[in-house]
Rosetta silent file (secondary structure, phi, psi, omega in degrees, C-alpha in Angstrom):
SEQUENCE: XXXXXXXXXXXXXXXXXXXXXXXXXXXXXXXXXXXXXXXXXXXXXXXXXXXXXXXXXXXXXXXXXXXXXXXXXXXXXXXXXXXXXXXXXXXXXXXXXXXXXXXXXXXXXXXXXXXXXXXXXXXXXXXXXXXXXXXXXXXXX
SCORE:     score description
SCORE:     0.000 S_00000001
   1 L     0.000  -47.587 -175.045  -44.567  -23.595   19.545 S_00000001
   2 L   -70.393  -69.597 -151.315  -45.549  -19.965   18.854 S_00000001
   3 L   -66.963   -9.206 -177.033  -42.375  -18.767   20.966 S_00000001
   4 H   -66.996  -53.390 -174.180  -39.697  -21.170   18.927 S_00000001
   5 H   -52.028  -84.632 -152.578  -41.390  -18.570   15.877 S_00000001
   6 H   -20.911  -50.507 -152.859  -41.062  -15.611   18.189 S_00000001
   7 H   -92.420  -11.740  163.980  -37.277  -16.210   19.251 S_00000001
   8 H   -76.891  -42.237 -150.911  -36.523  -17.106   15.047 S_00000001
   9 H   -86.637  -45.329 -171.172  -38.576  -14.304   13.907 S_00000001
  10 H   -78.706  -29.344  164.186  -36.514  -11.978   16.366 S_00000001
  11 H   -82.711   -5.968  148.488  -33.216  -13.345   15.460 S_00000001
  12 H   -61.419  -62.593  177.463  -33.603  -12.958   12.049 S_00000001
  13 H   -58.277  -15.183  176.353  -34.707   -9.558   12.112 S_00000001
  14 H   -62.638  -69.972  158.685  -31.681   -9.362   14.719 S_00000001
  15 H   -24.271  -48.230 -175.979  -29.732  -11.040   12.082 S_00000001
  16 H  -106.370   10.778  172.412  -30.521   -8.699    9.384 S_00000001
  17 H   -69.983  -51.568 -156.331  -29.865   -5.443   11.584 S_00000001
  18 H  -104.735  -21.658  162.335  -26.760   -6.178   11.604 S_00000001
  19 H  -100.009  -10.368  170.620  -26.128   -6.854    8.115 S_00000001
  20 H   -71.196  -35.369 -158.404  -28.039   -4.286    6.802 S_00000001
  21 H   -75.572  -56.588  172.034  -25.906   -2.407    9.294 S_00000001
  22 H   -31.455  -75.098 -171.755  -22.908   -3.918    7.740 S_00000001
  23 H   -60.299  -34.641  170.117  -23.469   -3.077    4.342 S_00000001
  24 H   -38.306  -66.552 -167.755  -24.670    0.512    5.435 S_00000001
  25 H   -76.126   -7.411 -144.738  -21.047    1.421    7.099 S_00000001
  26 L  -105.559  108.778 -166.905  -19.139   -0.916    4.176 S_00000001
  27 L   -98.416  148.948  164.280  -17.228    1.683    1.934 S_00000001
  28 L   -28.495  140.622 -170.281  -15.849    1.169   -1.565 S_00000001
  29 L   -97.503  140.226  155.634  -12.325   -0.279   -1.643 S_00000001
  30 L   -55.385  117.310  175.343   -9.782    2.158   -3.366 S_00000001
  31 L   -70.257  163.856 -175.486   -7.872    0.468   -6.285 S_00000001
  32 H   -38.066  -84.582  170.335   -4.105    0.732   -6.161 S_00000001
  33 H     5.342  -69.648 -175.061   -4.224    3.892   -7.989 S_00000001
  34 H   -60.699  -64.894 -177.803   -6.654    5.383   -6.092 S_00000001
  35 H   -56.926   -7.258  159.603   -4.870    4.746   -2.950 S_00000001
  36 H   -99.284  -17.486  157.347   -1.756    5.877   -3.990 S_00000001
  37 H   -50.772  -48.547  173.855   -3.253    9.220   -5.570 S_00000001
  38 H   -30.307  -67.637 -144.845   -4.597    9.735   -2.054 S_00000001
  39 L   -80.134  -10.020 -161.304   -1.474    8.769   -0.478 S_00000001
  40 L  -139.391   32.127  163.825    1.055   11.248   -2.397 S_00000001
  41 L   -71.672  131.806  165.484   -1.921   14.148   -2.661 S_00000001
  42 L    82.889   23.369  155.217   -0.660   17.797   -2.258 S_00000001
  43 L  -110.222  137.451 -172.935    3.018   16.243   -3.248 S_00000001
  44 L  -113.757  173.357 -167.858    4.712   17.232   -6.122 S_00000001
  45 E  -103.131  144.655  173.105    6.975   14.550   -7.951 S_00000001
  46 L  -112.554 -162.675 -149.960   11.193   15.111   -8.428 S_00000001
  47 L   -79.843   85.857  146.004   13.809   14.039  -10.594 S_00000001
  48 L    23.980  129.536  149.207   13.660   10.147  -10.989 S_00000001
  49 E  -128.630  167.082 -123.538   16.671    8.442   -9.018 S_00000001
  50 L  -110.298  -54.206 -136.444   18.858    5.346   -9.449 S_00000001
  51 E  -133.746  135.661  132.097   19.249    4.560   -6.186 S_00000001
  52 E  -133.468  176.458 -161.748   18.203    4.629   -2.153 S_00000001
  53 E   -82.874  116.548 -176.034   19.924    4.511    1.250 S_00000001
  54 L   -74.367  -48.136  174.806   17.633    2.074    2.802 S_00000001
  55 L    -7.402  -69.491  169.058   19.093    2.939    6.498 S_00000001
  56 L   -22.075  -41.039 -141.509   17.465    6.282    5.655 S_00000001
  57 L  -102.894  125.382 -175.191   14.347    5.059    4.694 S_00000001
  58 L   -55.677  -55.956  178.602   11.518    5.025    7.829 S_00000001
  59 E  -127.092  173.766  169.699    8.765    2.701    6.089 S_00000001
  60 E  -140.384  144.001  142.414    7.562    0.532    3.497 S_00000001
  61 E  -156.007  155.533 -162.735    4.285   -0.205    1.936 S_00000001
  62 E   -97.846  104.019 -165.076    3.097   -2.318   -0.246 S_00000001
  63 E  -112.971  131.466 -155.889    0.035   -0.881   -2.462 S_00000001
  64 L   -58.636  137.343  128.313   -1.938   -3.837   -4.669 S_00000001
  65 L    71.394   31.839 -177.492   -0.908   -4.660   -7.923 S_00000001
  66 L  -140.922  -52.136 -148.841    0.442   -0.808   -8.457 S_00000001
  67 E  -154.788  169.073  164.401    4.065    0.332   -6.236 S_00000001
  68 E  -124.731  101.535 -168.000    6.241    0.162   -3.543 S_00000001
  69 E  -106.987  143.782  157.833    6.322    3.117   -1.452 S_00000001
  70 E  -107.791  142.447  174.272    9.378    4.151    1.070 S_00000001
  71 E  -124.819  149.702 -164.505    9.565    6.711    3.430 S_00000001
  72 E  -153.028   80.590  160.609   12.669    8.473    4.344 S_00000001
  73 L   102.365 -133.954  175.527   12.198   11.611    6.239 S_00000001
  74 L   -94.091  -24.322 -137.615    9.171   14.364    4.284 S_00000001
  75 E   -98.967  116.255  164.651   10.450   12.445    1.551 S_00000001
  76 E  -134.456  134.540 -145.117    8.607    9.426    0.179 S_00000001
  77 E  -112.979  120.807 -179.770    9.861    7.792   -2.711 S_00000001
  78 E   -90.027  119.172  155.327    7.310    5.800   -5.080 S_00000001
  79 E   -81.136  113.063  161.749    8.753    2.278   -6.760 S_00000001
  80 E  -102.004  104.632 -162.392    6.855    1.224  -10.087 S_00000001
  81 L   -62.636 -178.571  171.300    8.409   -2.212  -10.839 S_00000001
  82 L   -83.137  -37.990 -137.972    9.077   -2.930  -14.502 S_00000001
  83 L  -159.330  134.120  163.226    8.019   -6.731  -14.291 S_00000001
  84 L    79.576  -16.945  136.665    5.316   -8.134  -11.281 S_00000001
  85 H    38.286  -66.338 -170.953    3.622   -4.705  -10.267 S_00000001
  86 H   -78.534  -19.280  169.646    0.304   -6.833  -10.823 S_00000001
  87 H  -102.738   54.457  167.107    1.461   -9.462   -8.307 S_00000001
  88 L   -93.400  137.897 -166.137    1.991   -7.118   -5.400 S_00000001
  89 L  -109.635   70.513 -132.663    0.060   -7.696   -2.677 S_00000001
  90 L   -82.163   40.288  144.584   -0.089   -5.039    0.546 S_00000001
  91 L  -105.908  -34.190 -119.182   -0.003   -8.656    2.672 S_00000001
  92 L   -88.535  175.224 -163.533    2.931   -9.725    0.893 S_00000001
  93 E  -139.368  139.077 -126.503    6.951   -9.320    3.292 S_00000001
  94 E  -149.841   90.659 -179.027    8.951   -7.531    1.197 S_00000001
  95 E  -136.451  157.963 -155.795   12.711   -9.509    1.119 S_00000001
  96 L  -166.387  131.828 -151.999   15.509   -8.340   -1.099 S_00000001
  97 L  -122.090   79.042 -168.275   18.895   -9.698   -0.999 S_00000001
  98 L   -93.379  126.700  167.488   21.507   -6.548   -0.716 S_00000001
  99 L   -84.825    3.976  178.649   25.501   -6.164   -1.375 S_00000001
 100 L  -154.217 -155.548  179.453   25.566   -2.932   -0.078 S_00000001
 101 L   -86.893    3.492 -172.253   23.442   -0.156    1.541 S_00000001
 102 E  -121.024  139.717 -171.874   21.316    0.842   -1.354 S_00000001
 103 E  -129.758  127.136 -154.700   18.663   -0.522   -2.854 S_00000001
 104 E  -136.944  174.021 -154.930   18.694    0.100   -6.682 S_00000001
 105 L   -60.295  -62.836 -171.153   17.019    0.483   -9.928 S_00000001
 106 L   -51.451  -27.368 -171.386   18.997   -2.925  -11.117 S_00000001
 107 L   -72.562  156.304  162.482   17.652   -4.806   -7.892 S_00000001
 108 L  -134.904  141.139  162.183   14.632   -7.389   -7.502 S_00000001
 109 E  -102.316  123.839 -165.971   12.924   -7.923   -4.799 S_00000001
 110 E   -83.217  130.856  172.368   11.108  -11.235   -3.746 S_00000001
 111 E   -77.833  130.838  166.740    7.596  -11.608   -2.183 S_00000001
 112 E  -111.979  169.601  178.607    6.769  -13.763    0.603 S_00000001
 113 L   -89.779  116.680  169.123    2.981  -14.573    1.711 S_00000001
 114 L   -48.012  -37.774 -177.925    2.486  -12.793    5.436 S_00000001
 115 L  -117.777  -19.451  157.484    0.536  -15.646    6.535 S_00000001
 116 L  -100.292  -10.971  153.872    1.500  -18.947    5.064 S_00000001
 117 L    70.584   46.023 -175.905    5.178  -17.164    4.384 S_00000001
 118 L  -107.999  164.379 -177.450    5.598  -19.409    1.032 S_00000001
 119 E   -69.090  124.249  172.316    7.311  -17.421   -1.973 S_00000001
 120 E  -128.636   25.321  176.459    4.707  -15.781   -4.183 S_00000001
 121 E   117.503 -154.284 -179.887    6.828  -14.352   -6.554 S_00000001
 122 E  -158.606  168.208 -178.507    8.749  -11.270   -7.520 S_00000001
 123 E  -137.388  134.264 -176.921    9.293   -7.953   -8.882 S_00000001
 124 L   -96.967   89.729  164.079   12.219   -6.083  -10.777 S_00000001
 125 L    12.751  139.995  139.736   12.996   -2.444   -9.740 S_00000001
 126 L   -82.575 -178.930  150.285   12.513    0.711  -11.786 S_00000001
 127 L   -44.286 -169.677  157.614   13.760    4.239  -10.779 S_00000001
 128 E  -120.204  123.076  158.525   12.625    5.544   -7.562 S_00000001
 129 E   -76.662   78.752 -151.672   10.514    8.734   -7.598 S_00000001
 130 E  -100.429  156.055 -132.995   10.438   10.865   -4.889 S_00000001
 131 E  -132.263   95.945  169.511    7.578   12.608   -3.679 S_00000001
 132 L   -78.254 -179.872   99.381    7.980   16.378   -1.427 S_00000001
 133 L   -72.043  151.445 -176.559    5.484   18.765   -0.093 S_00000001
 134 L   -88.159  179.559 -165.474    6.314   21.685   -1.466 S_00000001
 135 L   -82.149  149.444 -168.975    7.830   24.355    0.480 S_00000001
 136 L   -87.723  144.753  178.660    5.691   27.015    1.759 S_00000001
 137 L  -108.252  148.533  174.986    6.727   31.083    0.462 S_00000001
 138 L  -100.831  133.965  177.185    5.582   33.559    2.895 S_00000001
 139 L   -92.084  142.785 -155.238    3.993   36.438    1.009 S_00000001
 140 L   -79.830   72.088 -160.199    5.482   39.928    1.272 S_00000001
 141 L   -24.889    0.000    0.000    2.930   42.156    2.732 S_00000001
């Protein structure tokens, strides 16, 4: 009887090792915001555009309930929708329905769910912003 306690009493404390351990290593989650200051730090912002060539453009991600960022190049261009912003989701599939090669201000794009893949709504396009590092000047001795 005393060893049933023994082998409880050590996998509790086993048990609670590991979540104390857990909680220890378990960091604050970044809100949209945050993770997109982060993400476009030491970038300065340009001149608003209409329109881009998605061929061009390298990546997507999806950052919660704030943007849609594309990458094209140095160049990564931050989407703020007008209308569903709050339901984006960085699980969410990203499908948009194009006549041509550009993906534009005027466009919406629809969300699917990554793991049950059912329609979870949608969001309607803004400008695009794009996002440089700036260029470095060499100083003149």
């Amino acid at each position: 009887m005393n060893r049933i306690f023994t082998k409880l009493g050590l996998a509790a404390a086993a048990g609670a090792m590991v979540l104390a351990g857990t909680a220890a290593d378990a960091r604050p989650r970044l809100s949209g915001e945050e993770q997109l200051a982060k993400l476009l730090e030491g970038r300065v912002a340009g001149k608003p555009i209409n329109c881009i060539t998605l061929p061009n453009v390298q990546s997507s991600r999806v950052i919660d309930k704030t943007a849609i960022v594309y990458g094209s190049g140095s160049t990564i261009y931050v989407q703020r929708p007008k209308s569903g912003a709050s339901s984006l989701n960085s699980d969410d599939i990203l499908v948009t329905q194009l006549t041509t090669s550009q993906l534009c201000n005027v466009d919406v794009v629809q969300l699917r769910d990554r793991n049950g893949l059912f329609w979870r709504g949608f969001v309607s396009l803004d400008q695009f912003v794009p996002y440089t590092k700036p260029t470095k000047v060499a100083l003149a001795d």
